[in-house]
C-alpha positions as CSV (number, residue, x, y, z in Angstrom):
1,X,2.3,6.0,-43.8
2,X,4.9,7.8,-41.0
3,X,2.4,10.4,-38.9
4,X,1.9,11.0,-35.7
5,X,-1.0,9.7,-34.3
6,X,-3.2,9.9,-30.9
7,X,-1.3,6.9,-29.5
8,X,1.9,8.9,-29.9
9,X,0.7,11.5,-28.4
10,X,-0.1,9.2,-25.4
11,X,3.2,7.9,-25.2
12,X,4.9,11.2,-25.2
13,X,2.5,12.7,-22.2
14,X,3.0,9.9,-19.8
15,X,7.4,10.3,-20.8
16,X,6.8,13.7,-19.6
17,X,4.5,12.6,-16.7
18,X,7.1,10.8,-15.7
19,X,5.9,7.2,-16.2
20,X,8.7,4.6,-16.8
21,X,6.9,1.6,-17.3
22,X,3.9,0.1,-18.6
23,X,2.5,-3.2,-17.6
24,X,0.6,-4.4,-20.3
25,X,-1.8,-7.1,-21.2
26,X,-2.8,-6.3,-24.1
27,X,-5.6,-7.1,-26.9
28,X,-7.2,-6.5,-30.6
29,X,-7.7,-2.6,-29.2
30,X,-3.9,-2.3,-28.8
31,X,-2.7,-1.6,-33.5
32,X,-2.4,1.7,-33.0
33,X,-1.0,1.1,-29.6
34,X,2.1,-1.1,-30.5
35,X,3.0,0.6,-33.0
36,X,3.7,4.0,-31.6
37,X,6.3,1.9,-29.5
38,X,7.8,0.5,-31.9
39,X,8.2,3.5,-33.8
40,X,9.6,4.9,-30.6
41,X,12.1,2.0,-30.5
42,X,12.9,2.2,-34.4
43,X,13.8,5.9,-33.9
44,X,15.0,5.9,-30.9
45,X,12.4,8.1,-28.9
46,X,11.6,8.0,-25.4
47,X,8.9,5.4,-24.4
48,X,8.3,4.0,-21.2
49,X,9.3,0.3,-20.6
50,X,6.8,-2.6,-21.6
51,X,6.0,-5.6,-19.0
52,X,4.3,-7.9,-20.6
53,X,2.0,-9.6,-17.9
54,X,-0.7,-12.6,-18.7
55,X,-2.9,-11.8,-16.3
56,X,-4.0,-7.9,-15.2
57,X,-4.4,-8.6,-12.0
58,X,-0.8,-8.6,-11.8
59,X,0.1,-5.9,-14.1
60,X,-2.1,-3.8,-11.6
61,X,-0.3,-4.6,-8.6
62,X,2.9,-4.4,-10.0
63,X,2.2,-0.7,-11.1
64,X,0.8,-0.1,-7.4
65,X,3.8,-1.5,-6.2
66,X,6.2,0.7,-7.6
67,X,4.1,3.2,-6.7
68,X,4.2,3.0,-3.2
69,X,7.9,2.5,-3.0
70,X,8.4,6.2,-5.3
71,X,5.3,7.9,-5.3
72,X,5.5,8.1,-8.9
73,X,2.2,6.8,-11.0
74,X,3.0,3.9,-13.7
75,X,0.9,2.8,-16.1
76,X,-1.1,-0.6,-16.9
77,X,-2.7,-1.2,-20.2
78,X,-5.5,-3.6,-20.3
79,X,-7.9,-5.6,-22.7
80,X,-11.5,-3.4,-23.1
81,X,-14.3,-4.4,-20.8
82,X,-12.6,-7.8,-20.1
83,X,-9.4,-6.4,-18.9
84,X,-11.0,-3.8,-17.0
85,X,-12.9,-6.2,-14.9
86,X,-9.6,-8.7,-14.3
87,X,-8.1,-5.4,-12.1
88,X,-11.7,-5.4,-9.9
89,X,-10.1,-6.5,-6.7
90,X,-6.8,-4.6,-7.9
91,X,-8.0,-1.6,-7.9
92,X,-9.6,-1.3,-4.4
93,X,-6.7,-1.5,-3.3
94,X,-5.0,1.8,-4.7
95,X,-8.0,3.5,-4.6
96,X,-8.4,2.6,-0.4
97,X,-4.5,3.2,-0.1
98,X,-4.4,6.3,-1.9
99,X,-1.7,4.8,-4.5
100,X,-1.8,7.0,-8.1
101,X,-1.8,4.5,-10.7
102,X,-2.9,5.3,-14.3
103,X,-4.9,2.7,-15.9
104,X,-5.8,2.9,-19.7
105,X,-8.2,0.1,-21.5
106,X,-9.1,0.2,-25.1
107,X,-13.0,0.2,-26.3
108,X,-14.4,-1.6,-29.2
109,X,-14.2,0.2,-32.3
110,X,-17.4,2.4,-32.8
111,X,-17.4,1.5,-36.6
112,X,-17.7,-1.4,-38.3
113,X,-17.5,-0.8,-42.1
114,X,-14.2,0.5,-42.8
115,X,-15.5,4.0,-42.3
116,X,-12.5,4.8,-40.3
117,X,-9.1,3.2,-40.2
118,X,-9.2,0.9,-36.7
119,X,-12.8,-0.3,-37.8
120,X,-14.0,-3.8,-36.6
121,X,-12.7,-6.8,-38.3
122,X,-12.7,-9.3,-35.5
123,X,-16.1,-11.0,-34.0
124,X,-15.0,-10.4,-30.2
125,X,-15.2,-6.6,-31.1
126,X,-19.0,-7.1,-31.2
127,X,-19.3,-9.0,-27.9
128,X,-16.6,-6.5,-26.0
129,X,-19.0,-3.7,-26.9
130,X,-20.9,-2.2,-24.0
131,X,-23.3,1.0,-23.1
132,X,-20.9,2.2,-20.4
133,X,-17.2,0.7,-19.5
134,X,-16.5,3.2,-17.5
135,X,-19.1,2.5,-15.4
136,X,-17.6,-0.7,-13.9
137,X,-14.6,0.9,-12.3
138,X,-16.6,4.8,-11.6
139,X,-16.3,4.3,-7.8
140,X,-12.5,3.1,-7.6
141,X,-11.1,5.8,-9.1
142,X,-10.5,9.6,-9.0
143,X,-11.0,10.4,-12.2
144,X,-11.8,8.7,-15.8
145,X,-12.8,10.1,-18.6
146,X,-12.3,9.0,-23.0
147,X,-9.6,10.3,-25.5
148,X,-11.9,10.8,-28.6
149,X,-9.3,11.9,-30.9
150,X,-5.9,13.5,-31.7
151,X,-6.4,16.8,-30.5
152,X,-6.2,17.0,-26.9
153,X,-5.0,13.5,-26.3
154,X,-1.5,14.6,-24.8
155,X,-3.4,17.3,-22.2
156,X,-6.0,14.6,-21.0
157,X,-3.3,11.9,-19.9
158,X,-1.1,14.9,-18.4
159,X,-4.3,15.9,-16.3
160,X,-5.0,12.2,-15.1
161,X,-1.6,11.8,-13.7
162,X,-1.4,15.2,-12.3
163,X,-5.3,14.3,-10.1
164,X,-3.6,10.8,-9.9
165,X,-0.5,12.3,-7.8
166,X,-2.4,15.5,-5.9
167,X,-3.6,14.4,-2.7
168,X,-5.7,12.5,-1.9
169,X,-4.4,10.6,-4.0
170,X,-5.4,7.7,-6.2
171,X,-5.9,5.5,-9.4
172,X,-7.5,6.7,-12.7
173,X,-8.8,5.6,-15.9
174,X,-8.8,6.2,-19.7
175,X,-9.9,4.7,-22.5
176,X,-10.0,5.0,-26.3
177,X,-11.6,3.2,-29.5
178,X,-9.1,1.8,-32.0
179,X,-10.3,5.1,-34.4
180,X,-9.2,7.4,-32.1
181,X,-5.7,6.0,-31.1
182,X,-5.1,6.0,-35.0
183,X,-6.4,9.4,-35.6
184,X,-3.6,12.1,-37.1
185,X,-2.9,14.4,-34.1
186,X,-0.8,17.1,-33.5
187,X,2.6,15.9,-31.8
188,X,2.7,17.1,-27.6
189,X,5.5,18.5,-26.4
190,X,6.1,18.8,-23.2
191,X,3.9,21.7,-21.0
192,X,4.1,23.5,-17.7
193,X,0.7,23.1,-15.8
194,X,0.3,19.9,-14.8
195,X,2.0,20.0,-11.2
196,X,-0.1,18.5,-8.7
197,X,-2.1,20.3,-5.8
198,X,-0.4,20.5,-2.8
199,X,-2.2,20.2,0.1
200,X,-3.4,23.1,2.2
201,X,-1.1,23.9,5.5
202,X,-2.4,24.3,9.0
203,X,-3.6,28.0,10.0
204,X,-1.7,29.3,12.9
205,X,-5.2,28.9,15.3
206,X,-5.2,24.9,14.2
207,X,-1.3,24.8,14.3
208,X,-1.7,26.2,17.8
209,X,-4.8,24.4,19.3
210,X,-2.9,20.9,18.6
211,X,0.2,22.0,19.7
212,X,-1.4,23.2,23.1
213,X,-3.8,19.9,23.6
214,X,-0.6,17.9,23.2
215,X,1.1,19.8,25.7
216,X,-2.1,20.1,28.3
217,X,-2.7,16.3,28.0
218,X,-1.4,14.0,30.8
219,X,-1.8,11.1,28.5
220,X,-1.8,11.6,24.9
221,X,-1.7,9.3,22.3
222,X,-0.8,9.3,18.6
223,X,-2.5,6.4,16.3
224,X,-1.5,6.1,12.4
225,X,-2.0,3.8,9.8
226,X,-0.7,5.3,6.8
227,X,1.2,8.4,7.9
228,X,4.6,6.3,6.5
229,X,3.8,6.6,2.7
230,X,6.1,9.6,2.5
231,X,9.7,9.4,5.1
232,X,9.7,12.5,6.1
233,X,6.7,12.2,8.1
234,X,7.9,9.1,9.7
235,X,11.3,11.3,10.9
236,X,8.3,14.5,11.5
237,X,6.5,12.1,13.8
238,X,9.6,10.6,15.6
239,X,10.8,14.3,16.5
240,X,7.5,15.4,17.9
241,X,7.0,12.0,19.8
242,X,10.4,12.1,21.9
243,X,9.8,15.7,22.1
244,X,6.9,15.3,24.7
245,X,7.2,11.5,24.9
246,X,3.9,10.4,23.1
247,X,3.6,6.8,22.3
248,X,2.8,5.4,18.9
249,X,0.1,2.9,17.9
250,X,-0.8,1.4,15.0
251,X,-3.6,-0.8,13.3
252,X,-3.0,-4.5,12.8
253,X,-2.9,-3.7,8.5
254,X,-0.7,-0.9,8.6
255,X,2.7,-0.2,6.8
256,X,6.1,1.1,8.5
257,X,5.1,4.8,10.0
258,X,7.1,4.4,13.2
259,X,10.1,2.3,14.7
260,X,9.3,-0.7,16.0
261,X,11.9,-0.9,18.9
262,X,11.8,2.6,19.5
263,X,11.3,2.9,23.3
264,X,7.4,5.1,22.6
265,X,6.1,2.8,20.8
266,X,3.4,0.2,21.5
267,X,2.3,-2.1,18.8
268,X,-0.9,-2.5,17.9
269,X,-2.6,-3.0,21.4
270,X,-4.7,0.3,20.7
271,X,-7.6,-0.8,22.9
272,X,-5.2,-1.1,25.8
273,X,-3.3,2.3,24.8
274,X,-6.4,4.5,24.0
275,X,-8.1,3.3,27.7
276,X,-4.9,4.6,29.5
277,X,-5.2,8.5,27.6
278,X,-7.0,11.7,27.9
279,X,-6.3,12.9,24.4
280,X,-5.8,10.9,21.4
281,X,-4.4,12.1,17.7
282,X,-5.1,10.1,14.7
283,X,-2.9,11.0,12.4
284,X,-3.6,9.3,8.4
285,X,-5.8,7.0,10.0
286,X,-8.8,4.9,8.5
287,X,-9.7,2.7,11.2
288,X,-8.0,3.5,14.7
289,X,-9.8,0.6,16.3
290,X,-13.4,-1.1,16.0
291,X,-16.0,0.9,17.1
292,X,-18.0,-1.9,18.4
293,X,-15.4,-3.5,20.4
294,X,-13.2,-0.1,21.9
295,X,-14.9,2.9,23.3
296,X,-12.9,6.4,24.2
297,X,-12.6,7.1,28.1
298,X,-15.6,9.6,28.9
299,X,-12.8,12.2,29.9
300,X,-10.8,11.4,26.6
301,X,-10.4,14.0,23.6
302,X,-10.1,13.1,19.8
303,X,-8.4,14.8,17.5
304,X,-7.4,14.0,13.8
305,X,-5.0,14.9,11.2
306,X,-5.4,13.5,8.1
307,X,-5.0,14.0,4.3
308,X,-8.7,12.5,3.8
309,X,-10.1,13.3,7.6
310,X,-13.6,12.6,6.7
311,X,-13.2,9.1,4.9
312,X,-15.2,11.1,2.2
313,X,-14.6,7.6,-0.2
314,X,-16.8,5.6,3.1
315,X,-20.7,6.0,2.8
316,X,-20.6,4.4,7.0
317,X,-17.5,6.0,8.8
318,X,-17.7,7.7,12.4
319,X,-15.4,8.3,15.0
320,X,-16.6,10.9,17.4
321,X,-13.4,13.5,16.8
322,X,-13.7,17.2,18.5
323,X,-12.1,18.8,15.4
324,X,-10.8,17.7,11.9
325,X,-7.9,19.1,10.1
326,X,-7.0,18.6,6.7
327,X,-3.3,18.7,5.9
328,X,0.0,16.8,5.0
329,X,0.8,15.3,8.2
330,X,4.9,15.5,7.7
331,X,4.1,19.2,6.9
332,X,1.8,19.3,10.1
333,X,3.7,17.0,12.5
334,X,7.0,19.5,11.8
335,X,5.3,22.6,12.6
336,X,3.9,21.3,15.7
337,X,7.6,19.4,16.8
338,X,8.6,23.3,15.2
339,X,6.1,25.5,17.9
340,X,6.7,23.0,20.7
341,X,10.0,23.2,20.9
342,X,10.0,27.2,20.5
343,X,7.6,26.9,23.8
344,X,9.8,24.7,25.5
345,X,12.4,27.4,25.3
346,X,10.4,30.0,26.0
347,X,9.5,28.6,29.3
348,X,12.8,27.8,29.8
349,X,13.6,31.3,29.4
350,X,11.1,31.9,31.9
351,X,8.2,33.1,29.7
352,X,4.6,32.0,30.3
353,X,4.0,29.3,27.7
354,X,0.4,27.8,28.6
355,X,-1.2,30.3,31.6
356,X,-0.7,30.9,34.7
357,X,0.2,28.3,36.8
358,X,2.6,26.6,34.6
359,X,5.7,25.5,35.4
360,X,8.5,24.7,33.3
361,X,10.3,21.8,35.3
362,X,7.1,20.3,36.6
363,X,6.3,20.2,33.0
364,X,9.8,18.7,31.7
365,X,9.5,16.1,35.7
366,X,6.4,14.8,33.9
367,X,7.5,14.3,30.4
368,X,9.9,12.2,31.7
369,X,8.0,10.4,34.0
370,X,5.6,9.5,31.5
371,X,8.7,8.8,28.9
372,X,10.2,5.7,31.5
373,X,6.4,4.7,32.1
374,X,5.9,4.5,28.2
375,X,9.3,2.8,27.8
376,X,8.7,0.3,30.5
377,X,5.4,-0.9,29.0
378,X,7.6,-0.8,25.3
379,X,10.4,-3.0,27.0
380,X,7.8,-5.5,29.1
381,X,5.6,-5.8,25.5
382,X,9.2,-6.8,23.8
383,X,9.8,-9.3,26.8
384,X,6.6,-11.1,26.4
385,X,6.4,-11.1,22.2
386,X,10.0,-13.0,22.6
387,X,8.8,-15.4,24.9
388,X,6.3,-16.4,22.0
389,X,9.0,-16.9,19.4
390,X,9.7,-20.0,19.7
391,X,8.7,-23.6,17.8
392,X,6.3,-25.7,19.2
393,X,7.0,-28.4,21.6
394,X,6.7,-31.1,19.1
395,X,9.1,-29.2,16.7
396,X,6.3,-27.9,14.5
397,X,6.7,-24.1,13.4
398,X,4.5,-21.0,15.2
399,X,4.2,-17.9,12.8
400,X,5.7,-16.1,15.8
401,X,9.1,-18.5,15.2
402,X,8.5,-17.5,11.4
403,X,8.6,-14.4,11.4
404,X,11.2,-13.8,13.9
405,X,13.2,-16.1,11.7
406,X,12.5,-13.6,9.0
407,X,13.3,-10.5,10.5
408,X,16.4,-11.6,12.1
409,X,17.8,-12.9,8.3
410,X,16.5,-9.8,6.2
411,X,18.4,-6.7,7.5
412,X,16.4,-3.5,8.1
413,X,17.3,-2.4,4.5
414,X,14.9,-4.8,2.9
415,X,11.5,-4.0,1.7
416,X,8.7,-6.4,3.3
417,X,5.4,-6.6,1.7
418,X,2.8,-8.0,4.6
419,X,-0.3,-10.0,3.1
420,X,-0.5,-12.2,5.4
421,X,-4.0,-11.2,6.4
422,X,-4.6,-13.2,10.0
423,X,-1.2,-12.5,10.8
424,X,-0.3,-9.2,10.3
425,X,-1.3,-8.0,14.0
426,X,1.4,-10.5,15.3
427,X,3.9,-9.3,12.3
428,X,3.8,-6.3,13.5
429,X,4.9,-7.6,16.8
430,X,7.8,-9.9,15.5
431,X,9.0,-8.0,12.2
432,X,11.2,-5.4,13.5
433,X,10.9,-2.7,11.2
434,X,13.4,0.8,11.6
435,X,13.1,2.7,8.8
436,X,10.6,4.3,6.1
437,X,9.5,2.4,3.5
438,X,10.3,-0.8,4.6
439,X,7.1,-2.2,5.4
440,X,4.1,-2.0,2.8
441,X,0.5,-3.6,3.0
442,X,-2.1,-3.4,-0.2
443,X,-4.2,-0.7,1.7
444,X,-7.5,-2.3,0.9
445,X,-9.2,-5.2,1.1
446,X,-8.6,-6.9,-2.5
447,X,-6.3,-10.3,-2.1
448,X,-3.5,-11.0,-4.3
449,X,-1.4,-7.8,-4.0
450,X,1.8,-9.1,-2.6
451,X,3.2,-11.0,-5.7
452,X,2.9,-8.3,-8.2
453,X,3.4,-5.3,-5.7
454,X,6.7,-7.3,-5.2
455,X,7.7,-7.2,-9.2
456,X,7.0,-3.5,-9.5
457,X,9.0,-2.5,-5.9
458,X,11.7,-4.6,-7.1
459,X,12.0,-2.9,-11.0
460,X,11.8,0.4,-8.6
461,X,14.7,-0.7,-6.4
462,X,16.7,-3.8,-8.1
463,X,19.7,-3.0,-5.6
464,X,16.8,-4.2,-2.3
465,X,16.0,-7.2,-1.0
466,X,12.2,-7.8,-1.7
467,X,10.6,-10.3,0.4
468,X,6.9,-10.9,-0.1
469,X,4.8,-13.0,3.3
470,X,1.4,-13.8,2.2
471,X,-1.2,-16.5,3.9
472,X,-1.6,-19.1,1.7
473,X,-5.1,-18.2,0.2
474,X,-3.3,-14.6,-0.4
475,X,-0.9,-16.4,-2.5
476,X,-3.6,-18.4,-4.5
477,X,-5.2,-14.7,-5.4
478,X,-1.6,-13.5,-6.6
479,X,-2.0,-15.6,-9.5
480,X,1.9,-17.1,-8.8
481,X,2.6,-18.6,-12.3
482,X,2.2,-15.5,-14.1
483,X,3.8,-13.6,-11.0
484,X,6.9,-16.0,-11.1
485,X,7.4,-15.9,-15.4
486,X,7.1,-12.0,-15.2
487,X,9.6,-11.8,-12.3
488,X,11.6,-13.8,-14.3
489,X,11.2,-13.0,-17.7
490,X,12.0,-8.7,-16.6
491,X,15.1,-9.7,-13.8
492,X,13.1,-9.0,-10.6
493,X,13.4,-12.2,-8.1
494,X,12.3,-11.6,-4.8
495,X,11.8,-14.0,-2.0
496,X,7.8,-15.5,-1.2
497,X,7.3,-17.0,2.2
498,X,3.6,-18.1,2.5
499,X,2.4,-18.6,6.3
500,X,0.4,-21.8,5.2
501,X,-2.1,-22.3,8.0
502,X,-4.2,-24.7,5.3
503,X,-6.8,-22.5,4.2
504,X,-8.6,-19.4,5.0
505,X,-8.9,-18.3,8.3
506,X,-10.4,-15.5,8.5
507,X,-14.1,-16.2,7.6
508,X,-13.4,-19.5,10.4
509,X,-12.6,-16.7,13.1
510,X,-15.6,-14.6,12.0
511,X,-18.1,-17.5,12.1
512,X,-17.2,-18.6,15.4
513,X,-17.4,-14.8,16.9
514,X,-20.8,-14.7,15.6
515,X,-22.2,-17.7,16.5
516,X,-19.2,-18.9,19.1
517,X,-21.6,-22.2,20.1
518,X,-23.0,-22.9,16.5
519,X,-23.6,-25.7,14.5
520,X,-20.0,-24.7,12.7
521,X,-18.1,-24.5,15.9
522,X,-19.5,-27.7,16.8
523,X,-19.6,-29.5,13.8
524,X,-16.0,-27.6,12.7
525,X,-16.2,-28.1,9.1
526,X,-16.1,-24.3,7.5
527,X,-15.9,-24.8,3.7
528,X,-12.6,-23.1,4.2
529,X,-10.2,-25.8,4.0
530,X,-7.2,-25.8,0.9
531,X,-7.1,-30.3,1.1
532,X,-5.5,-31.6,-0.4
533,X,-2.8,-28.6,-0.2
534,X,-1.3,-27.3,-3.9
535,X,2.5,-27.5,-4.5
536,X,2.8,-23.6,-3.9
537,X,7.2,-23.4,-4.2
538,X,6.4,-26.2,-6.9
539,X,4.1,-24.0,-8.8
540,X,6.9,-21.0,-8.7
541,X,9.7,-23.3,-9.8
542,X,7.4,-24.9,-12.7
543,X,6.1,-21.2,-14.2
544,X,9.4,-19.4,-13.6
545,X,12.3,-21.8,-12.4
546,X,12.0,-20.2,-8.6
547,X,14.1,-22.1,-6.0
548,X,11.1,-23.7,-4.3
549,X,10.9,-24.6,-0.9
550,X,8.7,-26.5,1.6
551,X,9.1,-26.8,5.3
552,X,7.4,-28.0,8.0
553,X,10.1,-28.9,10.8
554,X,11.2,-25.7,13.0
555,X,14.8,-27.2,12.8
556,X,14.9,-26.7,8.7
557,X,13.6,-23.4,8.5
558,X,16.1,-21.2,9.5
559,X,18.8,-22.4,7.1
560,X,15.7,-22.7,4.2
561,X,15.3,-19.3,4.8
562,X,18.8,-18.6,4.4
563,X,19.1,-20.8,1.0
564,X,16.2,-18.9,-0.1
565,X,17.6,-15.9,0.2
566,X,20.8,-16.1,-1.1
567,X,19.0,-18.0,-4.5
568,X,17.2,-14.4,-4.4
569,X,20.4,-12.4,-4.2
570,X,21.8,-14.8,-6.8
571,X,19.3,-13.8,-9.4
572,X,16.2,-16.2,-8.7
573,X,13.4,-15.9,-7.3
574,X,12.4,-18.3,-4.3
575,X,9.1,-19.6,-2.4
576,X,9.3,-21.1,1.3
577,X,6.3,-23.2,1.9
578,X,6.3,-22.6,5.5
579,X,3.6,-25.0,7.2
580,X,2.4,-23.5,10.3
């Protein structure tokens, strides 16, 4: 019988949310499901596009993916309790990063008679059934809550994506028995309402204490982690940092928030940075450095400016901050570049700015003495990182040579996804990165990300270059054959290169920090080791015909690279096997 049911009602609520795609992997709770879309499809109806994915650990990741390139939530359909599980270390991620992603999951029917239509009729409906599914995912996500019917299903899928989108933002999760999804409902039509929050401006006393402790400090300091999920913070915090010539830092796992040859900034050396400076401003930071190995100078402030300040999601989380302020940081970082510069010609104009005592060009000699100091510590970093970008002696290849390879043959218009996990403090030395969104990392701690995150950034922007660098245990967590057949399968090749340093390395470097003369250390077998190696290109080319690619000579990898990459721009994806 034609009617509209609960699942249509789904459908049309995430059109109007604004979802484009769902990545599905789907199950015996999906009738009711699949055919509302192909209804859509018969009648020609709006419906967001299906992925089929085999595994939902990549359907996850390619939803957080596109994600973090937009900012728009998609959606990823999975299998009851089963399915919900498989996107466990997915959906740390989002959650940690702050990525919206709506994720729905069926239930097992709550009949089993033919009391309702969607009733049982399968054995695994018995074993899928459980006291509390939600239960399983309750801490990982913002919101999650059941559809029990027809009549309100449209307005409960419009409010998860609009607490998905409002900061802080985040993944959420629905579900539904077969009965309900096949319940009559009334058809939703699109309704005002479901905006999200916007987040709360500075006052005028917080927008002017942190304008006036940048100012007053001799040595300030800005560290950020995250601030470059949306661009126009990363041109808000540019402005403000030439304007009184503050230098940048960021955490080893961090995304693109700031150039890296722009003259203020300084890596990731934060330990070095923060001993040097009397006042320094985390600005959408998690973790600006380990407390137990970097302590502020006695005489140095802390400030921070943050969407989520107080790391409410962390029950152990403490950096010793004089104030917190809660606010978008491109909103925030304006106003202050905004009030500085109205100060700056003020004083100019001979007005008193700061107090008595202040003058205008002393103030402007030591901006720009600390702007060539900055700049020459920028410059001599540069010099030295360089030096290291070479093969080894014997010809073998250094991940310093890799990824200088990479950055000089991808163009600063290509999106680089960084799971490289050991590595990413040195790619952030060697991966020259100039402009916003061009560098993303999962933003938690859940391996696997890259491959998927690279299908969903790729069916977001099929006109970029996508290049994925993941370690090689990384690459093992991606789940590659089902990462290669859906890139394939949906037209989204993007170029792999896995820094294969033959295992995992960073539980080796953790043992020997603990127990530096142990019997590990001496004995130096870690239970760590990937021997013998997999075929990882060979895998891609067998589950979806990827150009595959090994190398282990430093002479071969430049033009391997190059190969790779056109294959990509040709239309197939590629893996480079690059054996450190």
């Amino acid at each position: 019988m034609e009617r509209y049911t609960t699942a249509d009602a789904m459908n049309d609520a995430l059109v109007n949310g604004g979802v484009s795609h769902i990545f599905l992997n789907s199950g015996t709770d999906y009738p009711a499901l699949i055919e509302s879309w192909a209804k859509c499809r018969a009648e020609g109806r709006p419906s967001p596009k299906i992925i089929t994915c085999p595994h939902e650990t990549v359907a996850f990741n390619a939803a957080q993916g596109y994600a973090q390139l937009t900012g728009r939530p998609q959606g990823v359909f999975v299998h009851v309790d089963v399915g919900t599980l498989n996107i466990g270390g997915a959906i740390t991620n989002a959650f940690r990063g702050r990525i919206p992603v709506f994720v729905f999951a069926g239930l097992s029917p709550f009949t089993d008679s033919n009391e309702r239509l969607g009733t049982r009729d399968n054995y695994i409906q018995f074993i899928q059934n459980t006291f509390d599914q939600n239960s399983s995912v309750r801490e990982y996500v913002k919101y999650f809550t059941e559809i029990r019917g027809g009549a309100n299903a449209g307005i409960l899928v419009s409010r998860a994506l609009q607490l998905a989108k409002s900061d802080v933002a985040g993944p959420v999760y629905l579900t539904a028995t077969r009965e309900a999804l096949a319940e009559r409902a009334e058809p939703f039509s699109a309704s005002e309402g479901f905006r999200p929050a916007e987040m709360p401006a500075l006052s005028r006393e917080a927008l002017g204490f942190l304008t006036r402790a940048l100012f007053t400090a001799k040595s300030p300091l800005i560290v950020t982690d995250y601030a470059g999920r949306r661009p126009e913070a990363v041109d808000a915090l540019v402005r403000l940092c030439e304007l009184l010539a503050i230098p940048v830092c960021e955490p080893p796992q961090s995304g693109m928030n700031f150039p890296t040859d722009h003259p203020l900034f300084l890596g990731t050396d934060v330990a070095e940075a923060v001993s040097e400076a009397d006042l320094v401003l985390a600005v959408d930071c998690d973790i600006p450095w380990l407390p137990s190995r970097v302590s502020l100078p006695a005489n140095c402030r802390l400030l921070w400016l943050d969407v989520d300040p107080l790391k409410e999601a962390i029950p152990l989380w403490h950096f010793p901050a004089e104030r917190f302020f809660r606010a978008d940081a491109a909103q925030a970082l304006g106003l202050i570049a905004d009030l500085g510069e109205s100060m700056l010609m003020d004083a100019s104009a001979g007005k008193s700015v700061l107090g008595e005592g202040f003058s205008q060009s002393a103030y402007h000699a030591a901006i720009e003495a600390r702007r060539a100091r900055i700049q020459a510590q920028h410059e001599a970093k540069a010099a030295r990182y360089a030096a290291k970008e070479r093969p080894e002696e014997d010809g073998r290849i250094t991940p310093e040579y890799l990824t200088a390879c990479v950055s000089r043959l991808i163009g600063e218009d290509a999106i680089v996804l960084d799971e490289t996990i050991t590595n990413q403090e040195l790619l952030t030395r060697h991966l020259k990165r100039t402009k916003a969104l061009t560098k993303f990392v999962s933003g938690g701690a859940g391996l696997g990300w890259a491959g998927g995150a690279a299908i969903g950034m790729k069916l977001a922007a099929p006109e970029r270059d996508i290049v994925a660098l993941t370690g090689d245990g990384s690459y093992l967590f991606s789940c590659p054959t089902v990462v290669q057949w859906v890139a394939r399968k949906y037209g989204a090749p993007f170029l792999t290169v896995v820094y294969n340093n033959g295992g995992w390395t960073a539980p080796r470097f953790a043992v020997n920090d603990q127990y530096p003369d142990g019997y590990a250390a001496r004995g130096g077998e870690y239970w760590t080791g990937f021997d013998p190696a997999p075929d990882y290109a060979g895998v891609a080319e067998a589950a979806g015909g990827a150009l595959a690619l090994r190398v282990s000579e430093a002479a071969s990898l430049p033009d391997a690279l190059e190969e790779a990459l056109a294959a990509v721009r040709g239309g197939r994806c590629a893996v480079v096997d690059a054996i450190l």
